[in-house]
C-alpha positions in Angstrom: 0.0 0.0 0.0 1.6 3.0 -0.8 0.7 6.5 0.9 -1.9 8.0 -1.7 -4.4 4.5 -0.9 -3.7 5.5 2.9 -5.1 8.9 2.5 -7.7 8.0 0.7 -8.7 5.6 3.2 -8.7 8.0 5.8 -10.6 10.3 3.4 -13.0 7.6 2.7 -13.9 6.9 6.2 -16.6 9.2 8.1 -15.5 12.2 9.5 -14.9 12.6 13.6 -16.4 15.1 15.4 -14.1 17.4 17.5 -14.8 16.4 20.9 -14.1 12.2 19.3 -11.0 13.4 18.2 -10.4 14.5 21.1 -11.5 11.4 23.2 -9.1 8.9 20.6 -6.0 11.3 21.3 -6.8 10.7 24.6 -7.7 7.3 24.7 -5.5 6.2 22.1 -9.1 4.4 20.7 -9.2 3.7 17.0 -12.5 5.1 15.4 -15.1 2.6 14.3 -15.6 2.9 10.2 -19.2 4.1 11.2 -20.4 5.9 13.5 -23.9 7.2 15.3 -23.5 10.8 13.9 -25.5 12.3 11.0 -23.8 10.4 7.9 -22.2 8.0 9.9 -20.0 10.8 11.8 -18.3 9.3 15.0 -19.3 10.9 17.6 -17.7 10.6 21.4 -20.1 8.1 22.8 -18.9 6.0 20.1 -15.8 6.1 21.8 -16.3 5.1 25.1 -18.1 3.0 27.4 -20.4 5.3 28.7 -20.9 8.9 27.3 -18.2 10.8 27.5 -18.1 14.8 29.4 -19.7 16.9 27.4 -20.9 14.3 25.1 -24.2 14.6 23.2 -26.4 12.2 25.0 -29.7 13.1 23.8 -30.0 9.7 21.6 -28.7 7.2 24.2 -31.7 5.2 25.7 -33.0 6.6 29.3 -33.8 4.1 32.0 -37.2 4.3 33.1 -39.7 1.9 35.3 -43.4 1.5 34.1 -45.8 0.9 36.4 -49.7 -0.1 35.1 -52.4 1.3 37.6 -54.4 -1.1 39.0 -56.9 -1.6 42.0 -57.3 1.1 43.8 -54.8 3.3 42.5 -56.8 2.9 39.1 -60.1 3.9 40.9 -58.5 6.9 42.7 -57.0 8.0 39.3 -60.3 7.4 37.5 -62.5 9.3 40.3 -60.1 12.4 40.2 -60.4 12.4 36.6 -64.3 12.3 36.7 -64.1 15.1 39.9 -62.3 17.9 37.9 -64.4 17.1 34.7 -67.8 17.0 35.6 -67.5 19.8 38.4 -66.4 23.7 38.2 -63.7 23.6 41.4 -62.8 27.0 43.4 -61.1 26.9 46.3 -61.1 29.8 48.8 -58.9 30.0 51.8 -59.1 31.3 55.5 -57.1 30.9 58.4 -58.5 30.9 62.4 -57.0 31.1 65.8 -55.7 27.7 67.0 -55.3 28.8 70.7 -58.3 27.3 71.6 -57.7 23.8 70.0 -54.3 23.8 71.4 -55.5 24.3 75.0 -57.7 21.7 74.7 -55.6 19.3 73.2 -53.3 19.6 76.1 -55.6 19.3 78.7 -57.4 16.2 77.3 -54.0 14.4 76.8 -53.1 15.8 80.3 -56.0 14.1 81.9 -56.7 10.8 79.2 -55.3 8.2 81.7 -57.4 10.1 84.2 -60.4 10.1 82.5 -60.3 7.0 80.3 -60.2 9.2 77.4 -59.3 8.6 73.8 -56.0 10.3 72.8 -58.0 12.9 70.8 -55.7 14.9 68.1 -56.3 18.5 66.4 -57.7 16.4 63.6 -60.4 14.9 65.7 -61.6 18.4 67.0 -61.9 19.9 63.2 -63.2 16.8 62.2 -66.0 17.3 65.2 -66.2 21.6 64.3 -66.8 20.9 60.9 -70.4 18.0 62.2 -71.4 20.7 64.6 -71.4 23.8 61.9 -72.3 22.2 58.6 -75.8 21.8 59.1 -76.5 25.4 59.4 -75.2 25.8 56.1 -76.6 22.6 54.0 -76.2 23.6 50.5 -72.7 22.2 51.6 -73.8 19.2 52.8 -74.8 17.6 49.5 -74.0 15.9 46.3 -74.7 17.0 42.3 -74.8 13.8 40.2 -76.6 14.2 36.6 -78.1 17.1 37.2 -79.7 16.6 40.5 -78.7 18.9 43.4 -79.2 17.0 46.5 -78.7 18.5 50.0 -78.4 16.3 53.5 -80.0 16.5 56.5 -77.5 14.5 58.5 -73.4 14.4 57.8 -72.0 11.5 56.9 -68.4 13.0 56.9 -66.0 11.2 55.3 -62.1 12.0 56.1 -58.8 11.3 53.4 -57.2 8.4 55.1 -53.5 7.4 53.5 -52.7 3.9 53.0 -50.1 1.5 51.7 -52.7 1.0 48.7 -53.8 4.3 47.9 -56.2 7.1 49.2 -59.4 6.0 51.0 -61.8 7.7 52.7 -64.0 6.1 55.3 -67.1 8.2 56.5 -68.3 8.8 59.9 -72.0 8.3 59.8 -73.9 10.9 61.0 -71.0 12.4 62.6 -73.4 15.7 63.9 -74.8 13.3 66.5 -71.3 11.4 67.2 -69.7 12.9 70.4 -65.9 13.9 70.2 -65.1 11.1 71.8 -67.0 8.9 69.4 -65.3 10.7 66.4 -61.6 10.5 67.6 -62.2 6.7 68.5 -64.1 5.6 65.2 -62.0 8.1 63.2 -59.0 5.9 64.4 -60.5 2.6 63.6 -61.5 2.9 60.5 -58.3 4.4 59.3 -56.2 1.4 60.9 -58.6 -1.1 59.0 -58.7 0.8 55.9 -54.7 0.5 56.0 -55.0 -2.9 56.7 -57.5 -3.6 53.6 -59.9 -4.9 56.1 -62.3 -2.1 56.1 -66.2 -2.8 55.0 -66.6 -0.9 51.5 -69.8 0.2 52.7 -67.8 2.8 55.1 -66.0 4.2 52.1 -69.9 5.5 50.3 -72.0 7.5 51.2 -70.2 10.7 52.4 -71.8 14.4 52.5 -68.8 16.3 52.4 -65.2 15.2 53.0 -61.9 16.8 55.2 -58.5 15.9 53.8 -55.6 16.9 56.5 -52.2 17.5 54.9 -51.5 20.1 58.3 -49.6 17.1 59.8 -47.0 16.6 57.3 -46.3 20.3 57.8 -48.3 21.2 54.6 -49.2 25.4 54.5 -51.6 25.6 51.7 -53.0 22.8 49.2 -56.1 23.1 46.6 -57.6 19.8 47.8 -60.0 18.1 44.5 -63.5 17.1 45.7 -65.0 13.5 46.0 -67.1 13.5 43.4 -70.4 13.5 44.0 -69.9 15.6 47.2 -69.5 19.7 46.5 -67.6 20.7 48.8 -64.2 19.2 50.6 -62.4 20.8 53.0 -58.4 21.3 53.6 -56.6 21.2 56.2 -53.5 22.8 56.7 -50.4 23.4 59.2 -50.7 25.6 62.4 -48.4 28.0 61.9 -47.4 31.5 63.3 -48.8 34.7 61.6 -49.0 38.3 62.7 -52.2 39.8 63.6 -52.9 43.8 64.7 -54.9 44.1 67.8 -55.2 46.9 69.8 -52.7 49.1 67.3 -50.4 46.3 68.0 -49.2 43.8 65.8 -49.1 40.4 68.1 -47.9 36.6 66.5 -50.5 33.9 67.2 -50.9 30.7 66.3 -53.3 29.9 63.1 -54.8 26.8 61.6 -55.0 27.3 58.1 -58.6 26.2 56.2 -58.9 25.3 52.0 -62.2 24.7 51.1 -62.8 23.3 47.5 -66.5 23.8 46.4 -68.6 23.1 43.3 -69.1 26.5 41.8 -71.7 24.8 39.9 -74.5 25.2 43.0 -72.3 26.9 45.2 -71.3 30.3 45.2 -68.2 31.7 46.6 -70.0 34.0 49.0 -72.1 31.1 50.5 -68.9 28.8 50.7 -67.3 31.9 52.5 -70.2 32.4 55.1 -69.3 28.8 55.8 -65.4 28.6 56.7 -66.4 32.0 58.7 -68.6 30.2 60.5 -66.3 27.4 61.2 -63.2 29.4 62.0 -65.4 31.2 65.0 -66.3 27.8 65.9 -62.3 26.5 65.9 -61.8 29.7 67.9 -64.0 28.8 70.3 -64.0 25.3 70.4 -64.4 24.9 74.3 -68.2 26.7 74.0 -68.9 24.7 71.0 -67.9 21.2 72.4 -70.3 22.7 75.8 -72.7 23.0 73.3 -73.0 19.6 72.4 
């Protein structure tokens, strides 16, 4: 072979881009006669094992796990797809004083050896606000399903309950008649059989209006989707501290923040408003409203 057949070899074979030739100086690697370029032009990655620094990577194959949804995952996917279709979602927001909650979250734990009482949480006492206040606003407590508007003179309140197989929410049957203690101790039990798949299905239909908490995981605001049919759901949020001006002065407090999600469809904003009012004076003053029955 004589040195005009060796350039034209080398002439012949595809071209290498500058950051390959760079990576066979380097490497001392011979390039392959084809490479993954436009018109067979070697690039890096054809180089090396992996791609190189710098090396165009956007045609190497990207690792990804597939997962089908099935069981209740499926149902939860299919049901939140139904929810923001067939509903017109707003969401207003409102936060209320936690001072009273708090106080009597410690004194009940204080005294629940004492007392034989159930360890009841924040959670139980919006849970028990929320059955006490709703029925004096019942265009809240109802469902919209093909056209029919239907409001409820009882509240079955259902409550989002996290579990190793998904979202489920188990409903309190008429929760307005349950006692605090009543809702802290069935609230409990149906979440630990709903995480343990043992839960009846008939607990998990038939709700009026729902309460998601995200407040626990330290969660400040969330637009929470509602359980279609139900029209309105109810967020709640983390206690934290916000500044408030009373008497001239500006003072920190305590605040438990409130999303409530309704169907703008048959409820109106103002209505839906009048509501979380009424529940945040009822939060605020929890001890006269747990006197009250």
């Amino acid at each position: 072979m004589i040195e005009r057949d060796v350039a034209a070899a080398a002439t012949a074979r595809p071209p290498l881009t500058p950051l390959a030739k760079a990576v066979a100086a380097e490497t001392g690697k011979d390039a392959p006669e084809t490479g993954t370029g436009v018109g067979g032009r070697v690039r890096a990655a054809d180089l090396v094992e992996g791609p190189a620094p710098g090396a165009d990577v956007g045609v190497l194959p990207v690792e990804y796990e597939e997962v089908e949804l099935t069981g209740i995952r499926k149902i939860i996917a299919s049901r939140m797809h139904e929810s923001l279709q067939k509903t017109a979602q707003l969401t207003i927001n409102m936060t209320a004083n936690a001072a009273s909650l708090q106080t009597m979250r410690s004194r009940v734990k204080a005294q629940a050896e004492t007392l034989g009482m159930p360890n009841i949480t924040i959670n139980d006492m919006i849970l028990f606000a929320v059955s006490r206040t709703l029925l004096k606003h019942r265009g809240l407590n109802a469902t919209m399903a093909d056209g029919v508007y239907r409001t409820y003179g009882r509240v079955n309140l259902a409550f989002a309950c996290n579990t190793p197989r998904g979202l489920m929410v188990p409903v309190l049957f008429n929760a307005d008649r349950l006692s605090l203690e009543a809702i802290s101790a069935l609230a409990k039990d149906y979440a630990e059989q709903a995480r343990a798949g043992s839960i009846n299905p008939d607990l998990l239909n038939g709700g009026t209006i729902t309460v998601s908490n995200l407040g626990i995981l330290g969660v400040t605001d969330f637009t929470p989707v509602l359980n279609y049919p139900q029209v309105a759901i109810l967020g709640v949020n983390g206690i934290r501290v916000v500044p408030v001006r009373r008497d001239g002065e500006v003072v920190f407090e305590d605040h438990i923040g409130l999303s409530l999600t309704i169907n703008h469809q048959v409820i109106d904003g103002w209505n839906a408003g009048l509501y979380l009012r009424d529940l945040c004076q009822a939060i605020e003053n929890f001890g006269l409203l747990l006197m009250q029955g």
